[in-house]
C-alpha positions as CSV (number, residue, x, y, z in Angstrom):
1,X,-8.7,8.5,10.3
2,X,-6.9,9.3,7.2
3,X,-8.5,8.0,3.8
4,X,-6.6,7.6,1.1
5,X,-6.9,5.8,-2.4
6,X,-5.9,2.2,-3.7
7,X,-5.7,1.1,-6.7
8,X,-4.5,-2.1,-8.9
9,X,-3.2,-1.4,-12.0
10,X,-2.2,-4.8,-13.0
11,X,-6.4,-4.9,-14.2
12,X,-5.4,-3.1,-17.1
13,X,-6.0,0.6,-16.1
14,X,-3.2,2.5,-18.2
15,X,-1.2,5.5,-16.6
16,X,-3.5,8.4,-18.1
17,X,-6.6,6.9,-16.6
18,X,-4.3,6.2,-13.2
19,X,-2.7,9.7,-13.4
20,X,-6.3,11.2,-13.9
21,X,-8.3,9.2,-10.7
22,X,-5.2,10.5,-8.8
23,X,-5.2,14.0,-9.3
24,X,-9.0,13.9,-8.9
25,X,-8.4,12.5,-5.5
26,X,-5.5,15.2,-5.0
27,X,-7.9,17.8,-5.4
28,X,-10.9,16.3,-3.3
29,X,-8.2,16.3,-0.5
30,X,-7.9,12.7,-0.1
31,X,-4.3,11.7,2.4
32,X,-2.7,9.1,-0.4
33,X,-2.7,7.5,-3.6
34,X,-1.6,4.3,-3.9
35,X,-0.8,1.5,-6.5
36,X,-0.5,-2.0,-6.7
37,X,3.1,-4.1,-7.9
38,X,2.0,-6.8,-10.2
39,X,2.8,-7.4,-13.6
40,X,-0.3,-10.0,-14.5
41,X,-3.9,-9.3,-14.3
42,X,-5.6,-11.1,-11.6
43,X,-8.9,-13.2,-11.8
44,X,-10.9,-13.4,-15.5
45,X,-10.9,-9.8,-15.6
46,X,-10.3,-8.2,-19.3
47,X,-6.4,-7.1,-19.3
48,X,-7.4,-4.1,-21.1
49,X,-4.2,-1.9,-21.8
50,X,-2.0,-4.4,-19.4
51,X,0.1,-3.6,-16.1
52,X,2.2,-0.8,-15.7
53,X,5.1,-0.9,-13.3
54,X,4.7,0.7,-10.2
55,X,7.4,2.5,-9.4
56,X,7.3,4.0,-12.6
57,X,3.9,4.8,-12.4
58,X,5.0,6.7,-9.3
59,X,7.9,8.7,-10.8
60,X,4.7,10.2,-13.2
61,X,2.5,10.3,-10.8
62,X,5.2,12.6,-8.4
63,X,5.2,15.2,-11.6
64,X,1.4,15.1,-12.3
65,X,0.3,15.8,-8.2
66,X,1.8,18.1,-6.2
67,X,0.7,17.9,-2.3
68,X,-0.9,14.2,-2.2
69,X,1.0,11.7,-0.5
70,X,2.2,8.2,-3.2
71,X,3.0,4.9,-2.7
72,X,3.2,1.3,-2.9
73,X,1.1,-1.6,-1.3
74,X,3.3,-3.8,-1.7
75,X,6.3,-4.0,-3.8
76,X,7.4,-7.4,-4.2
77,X,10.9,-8.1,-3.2
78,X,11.7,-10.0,-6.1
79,X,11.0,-7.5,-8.5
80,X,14.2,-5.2,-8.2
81,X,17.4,-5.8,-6.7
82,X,17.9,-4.2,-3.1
83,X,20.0,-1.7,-4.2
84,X,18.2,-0.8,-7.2
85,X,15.0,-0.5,-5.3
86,X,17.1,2.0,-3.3
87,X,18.5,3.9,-6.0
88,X,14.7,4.6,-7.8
89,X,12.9,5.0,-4.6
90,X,15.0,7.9,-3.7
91,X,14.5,9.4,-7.0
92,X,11.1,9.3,-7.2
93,X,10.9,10.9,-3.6
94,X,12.9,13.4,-4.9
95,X,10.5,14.2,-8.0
96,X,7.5,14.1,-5.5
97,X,9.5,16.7,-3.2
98,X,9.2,14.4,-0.4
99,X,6.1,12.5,-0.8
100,X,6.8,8.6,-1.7
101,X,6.2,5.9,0.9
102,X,7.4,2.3,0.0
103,X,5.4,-0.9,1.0
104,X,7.9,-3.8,0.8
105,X,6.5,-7.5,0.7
106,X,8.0,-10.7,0.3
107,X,6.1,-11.4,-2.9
108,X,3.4,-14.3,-3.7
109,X,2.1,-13.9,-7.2
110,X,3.6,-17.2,-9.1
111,X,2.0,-16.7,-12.0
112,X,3.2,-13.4,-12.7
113,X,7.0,-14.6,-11.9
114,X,6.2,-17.5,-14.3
115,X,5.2,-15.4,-17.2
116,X,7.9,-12.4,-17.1
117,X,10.6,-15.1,-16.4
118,X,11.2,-14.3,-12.8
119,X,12.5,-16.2,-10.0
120,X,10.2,-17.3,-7.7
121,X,11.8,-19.4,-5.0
122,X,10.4,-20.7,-1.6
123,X,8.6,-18.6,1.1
124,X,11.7,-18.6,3.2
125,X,13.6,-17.5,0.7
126,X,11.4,-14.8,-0.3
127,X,11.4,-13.2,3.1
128,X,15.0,-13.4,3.2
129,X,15.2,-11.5,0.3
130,X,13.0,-8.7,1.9
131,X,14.7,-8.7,4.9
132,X,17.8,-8.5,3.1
133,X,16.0,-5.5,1.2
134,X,15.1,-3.5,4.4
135,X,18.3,-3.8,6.0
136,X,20.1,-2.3,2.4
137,X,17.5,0.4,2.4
138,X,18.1,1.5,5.9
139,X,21.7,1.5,5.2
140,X,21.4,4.0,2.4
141,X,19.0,5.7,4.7
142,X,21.4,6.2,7.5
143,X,25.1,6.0,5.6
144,X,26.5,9.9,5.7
145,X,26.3,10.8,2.1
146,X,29.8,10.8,1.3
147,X,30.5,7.2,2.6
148,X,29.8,3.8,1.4
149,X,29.1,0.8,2.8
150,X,29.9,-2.9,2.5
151,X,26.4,-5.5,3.2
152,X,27.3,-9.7,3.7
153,X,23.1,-10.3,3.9
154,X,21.1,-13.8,3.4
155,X,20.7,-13.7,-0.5
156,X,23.3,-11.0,-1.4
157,X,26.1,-9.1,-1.1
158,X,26.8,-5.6,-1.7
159,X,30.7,-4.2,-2.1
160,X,31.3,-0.3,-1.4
161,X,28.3,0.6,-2.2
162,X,27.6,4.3,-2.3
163,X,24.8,5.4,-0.6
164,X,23.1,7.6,-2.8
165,X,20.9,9.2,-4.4
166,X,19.1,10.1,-0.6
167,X,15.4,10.7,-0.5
168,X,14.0,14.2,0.7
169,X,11.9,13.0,3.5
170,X,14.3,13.2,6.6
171,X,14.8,10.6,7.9
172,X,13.9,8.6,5.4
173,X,11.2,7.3,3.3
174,X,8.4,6.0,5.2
175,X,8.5,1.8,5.0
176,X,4.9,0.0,5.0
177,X,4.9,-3.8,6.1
178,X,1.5,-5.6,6.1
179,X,0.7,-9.6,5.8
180,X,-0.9,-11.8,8.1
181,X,2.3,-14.0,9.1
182,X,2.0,-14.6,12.7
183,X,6.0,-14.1,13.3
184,X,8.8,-13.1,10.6
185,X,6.1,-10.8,9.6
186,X,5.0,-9.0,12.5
187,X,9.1,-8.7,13.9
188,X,10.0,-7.5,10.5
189,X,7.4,-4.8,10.9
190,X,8.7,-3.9,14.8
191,X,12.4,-3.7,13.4
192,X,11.5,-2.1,10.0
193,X,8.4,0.0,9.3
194,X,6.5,3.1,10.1
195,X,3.4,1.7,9.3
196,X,1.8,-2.1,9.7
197,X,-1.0,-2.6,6.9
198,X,-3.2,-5.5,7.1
199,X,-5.5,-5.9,4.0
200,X,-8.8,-7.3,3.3
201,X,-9.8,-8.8,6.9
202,X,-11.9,-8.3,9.2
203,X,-12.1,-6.1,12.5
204,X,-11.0,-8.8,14.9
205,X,-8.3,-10.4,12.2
206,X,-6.6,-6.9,12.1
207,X,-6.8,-6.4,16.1
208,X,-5.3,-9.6,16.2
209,X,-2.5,-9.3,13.7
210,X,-1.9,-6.1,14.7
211,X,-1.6,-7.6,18.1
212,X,1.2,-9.6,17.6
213,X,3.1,-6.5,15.0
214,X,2.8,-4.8,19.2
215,X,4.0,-7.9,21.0
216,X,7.2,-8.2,18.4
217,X,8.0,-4.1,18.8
218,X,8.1,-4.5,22.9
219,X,10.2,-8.0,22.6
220,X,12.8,-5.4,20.9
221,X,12.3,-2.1,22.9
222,X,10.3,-0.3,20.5
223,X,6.9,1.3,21.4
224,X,4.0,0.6,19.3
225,X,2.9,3.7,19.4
226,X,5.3,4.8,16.9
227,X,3.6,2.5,14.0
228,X,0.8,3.8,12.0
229,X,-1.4,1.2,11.9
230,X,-3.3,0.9,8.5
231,X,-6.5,-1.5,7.1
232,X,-7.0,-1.8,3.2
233,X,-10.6,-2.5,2.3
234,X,-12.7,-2.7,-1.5
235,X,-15.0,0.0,-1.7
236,X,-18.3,0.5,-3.5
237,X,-20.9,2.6,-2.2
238,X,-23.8,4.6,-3.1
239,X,-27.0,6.5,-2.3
240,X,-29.0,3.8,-4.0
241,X,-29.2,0.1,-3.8
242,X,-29.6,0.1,-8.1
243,X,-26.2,2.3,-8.2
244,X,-24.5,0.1,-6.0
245,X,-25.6,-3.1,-7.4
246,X,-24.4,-1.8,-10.7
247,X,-21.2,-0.8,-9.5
248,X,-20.8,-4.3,-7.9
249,X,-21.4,-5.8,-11.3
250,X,-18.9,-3.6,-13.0
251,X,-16.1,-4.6,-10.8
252,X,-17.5,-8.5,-10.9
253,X,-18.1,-8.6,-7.4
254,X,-21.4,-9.9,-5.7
255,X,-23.2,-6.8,-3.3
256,X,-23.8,-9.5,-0.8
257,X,-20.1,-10.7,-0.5
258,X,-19.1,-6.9,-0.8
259,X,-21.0,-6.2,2.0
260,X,-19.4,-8.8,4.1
261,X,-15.9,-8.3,3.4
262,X,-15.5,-4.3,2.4
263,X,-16.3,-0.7,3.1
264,X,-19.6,-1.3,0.8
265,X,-23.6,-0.4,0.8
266,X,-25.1,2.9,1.7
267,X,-23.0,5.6,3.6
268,X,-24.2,4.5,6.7
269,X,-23.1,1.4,6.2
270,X,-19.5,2.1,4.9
271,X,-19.1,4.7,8.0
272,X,-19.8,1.5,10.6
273,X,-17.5,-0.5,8.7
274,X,-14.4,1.7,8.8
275,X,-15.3,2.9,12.3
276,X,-15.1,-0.9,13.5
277,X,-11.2,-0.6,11.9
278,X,-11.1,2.4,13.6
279,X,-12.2,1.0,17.1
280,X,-9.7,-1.9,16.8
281,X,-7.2,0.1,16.5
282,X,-6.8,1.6,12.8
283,X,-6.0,5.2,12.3
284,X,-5.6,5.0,8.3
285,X,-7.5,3.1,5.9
286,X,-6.8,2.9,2.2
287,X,-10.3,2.2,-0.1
288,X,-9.5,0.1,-2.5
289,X,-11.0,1.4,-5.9
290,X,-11.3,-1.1,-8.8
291,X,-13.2,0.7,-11.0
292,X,-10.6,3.6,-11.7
293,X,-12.9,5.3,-14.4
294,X,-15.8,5.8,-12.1
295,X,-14.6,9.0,-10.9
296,X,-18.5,9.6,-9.5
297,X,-17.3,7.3,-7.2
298,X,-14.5,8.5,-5.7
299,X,-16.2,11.9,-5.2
300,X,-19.1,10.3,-3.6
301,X,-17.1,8.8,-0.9
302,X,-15.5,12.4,0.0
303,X,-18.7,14.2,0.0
304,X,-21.3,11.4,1.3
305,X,-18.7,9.3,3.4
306,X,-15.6,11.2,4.7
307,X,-18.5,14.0,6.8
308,X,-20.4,11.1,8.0
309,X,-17.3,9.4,9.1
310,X,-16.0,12.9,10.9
311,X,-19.6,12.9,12.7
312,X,-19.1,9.5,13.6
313,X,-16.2,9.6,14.8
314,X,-16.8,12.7,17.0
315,X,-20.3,10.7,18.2
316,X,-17.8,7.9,19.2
């Protein structure tokens, strides 16, 4: 199972405190280190420093780290223009040396679009705009480098469009698609991605969405096998039930309801949880961190939970 780190910046973190949780994770050898893409704090939480854009975030991040993987869960599609999104997502690969992997969702955040002045039109018309967005990103993917390309799509239109810059990774950046849709969802993840994520559910909600992402990649030929299926879970753990409870109330979250819903309690507790995912199917989970100072934390779960995890794992 590889582990890697979430986090959501649009709580207020700022980049040095982001930049410093993820080369602590770098070096405690976690798989990834990944951000959020909102602009507008969520909940009653203090904004503290405000949002910082994701991609950008990346771009620093790919100069700060040198061997741990970096990414998205999720861009929103109606952030950046499909051919924009290209353009930066290829250079930041190239300033990671190969290391960027790109969630793309449709976007569901009014609020935020409200506030910066965004458009924010109707479901359907959001997943048009990301499916428009995966087919421009495979073209620049798979368009030799000294051609262009021409793109008639649902919500826009591209003319000669060069396809460059290229990413480093060969074949191409690695897309994530995650959601709980029951169809456009699950086929654009069979036609698009290397890796279906389904967040904050439970074991038998991610079997069963992941499921139907199987059922849409046999209706087109594909094998599912060649998906990485991924869970995203809140974390909060420790050795003692005073720690935990106080890390619970740091993060405003209740250590009842914690329990329930995330990778959360004592290590033996956290192991059962992500070894569930694990059984139903799960070969990567991303811990979602919200407390992005507690750096205690972070190094607790890779020397208290990652060995019980590996001996679980083994026992199972």
């Amino acid at each position: 199972m590889d582990i890697r780190i979430f986090t959501e910046p649009q709580q207020g973190a700022g980049y040095q405190r982001l930049s410093k949780l993820a080369l602590h994770a770098e070096n405690l050898g976690f798989d990834g280190f990944f951000v959020s893409d909102h602009y507008h704090v969520m909940g009653d939480a203090n904004p503290r420093m405000g949002p910082t854009d994701a991609l950008i975030t990346l771009a620093g991040l790919a100069r700060d780290t040198e061997k741990i993987r970096l990414g998205t869960l999720v861009c929103s599609s109606t952030f950046r223009k499909p051919g924009r999104l290209a353009v930066i997502s290829a250079q930041v690969d190239q300033m990671s040396q190969g290391r960027l992997e790109l969630g793309i969702g449709a976007g569901w955040f009014d609020r935020e679009h409200h506030a910066l002045g965004v458009e924010f039109p109707s479901l359907k018309q959001r997943f048009d705009v990301m499916e428009d967005q995966l087919e421009i990103l495979r073209l620049f993917r798979d368009t030799p480098s000294e051609e262009s390309f021409d793109f008639e799509g649902r919500t826009v239109t591209l003319k000669a469009c060069p396809s460059l810059p290229k990413s480093v990774q060969n074949p191409g950046i690695p897309i994530i698609i995650g959601g709980g849709g029951p169809k456009r969802t699950p086929n654009l993840a069979a036609r698009f991605a290397a890796e279906f994520n389904c967040a904050f559910g439970s074991p038998d909600t991610f079997k069963e969405q992941t499921e139907r992402v199987s059922q849409a990649c046999e209706s087109i030929g594909r094998d599912p096998e060649s998906l990485v299926f991924s869970v995203a879970q809140v974390v909060c753990v420790s050795d003692s039930e005073k720690e935990f409870s106080k890390r619970a109330e740091r993060i405003g979250r209740n250590p009842s309801e914690l329990r329930e819903n995330g990778v959360a309690g004592m290590p033996e507790e956290a192991v059962e949880r992500i070894l569930a995912f694990q059984e139903s199917g799960a070969t990567r989970i991303y811990l979602q961190v919200l407390d992005e100072g507690d750096l205690d934390h972070v190094t607790f779960i890779a020397e208290a939970i990652i060995p019980l995890l590996k001996n679980g794992a083994t026992d199972a």
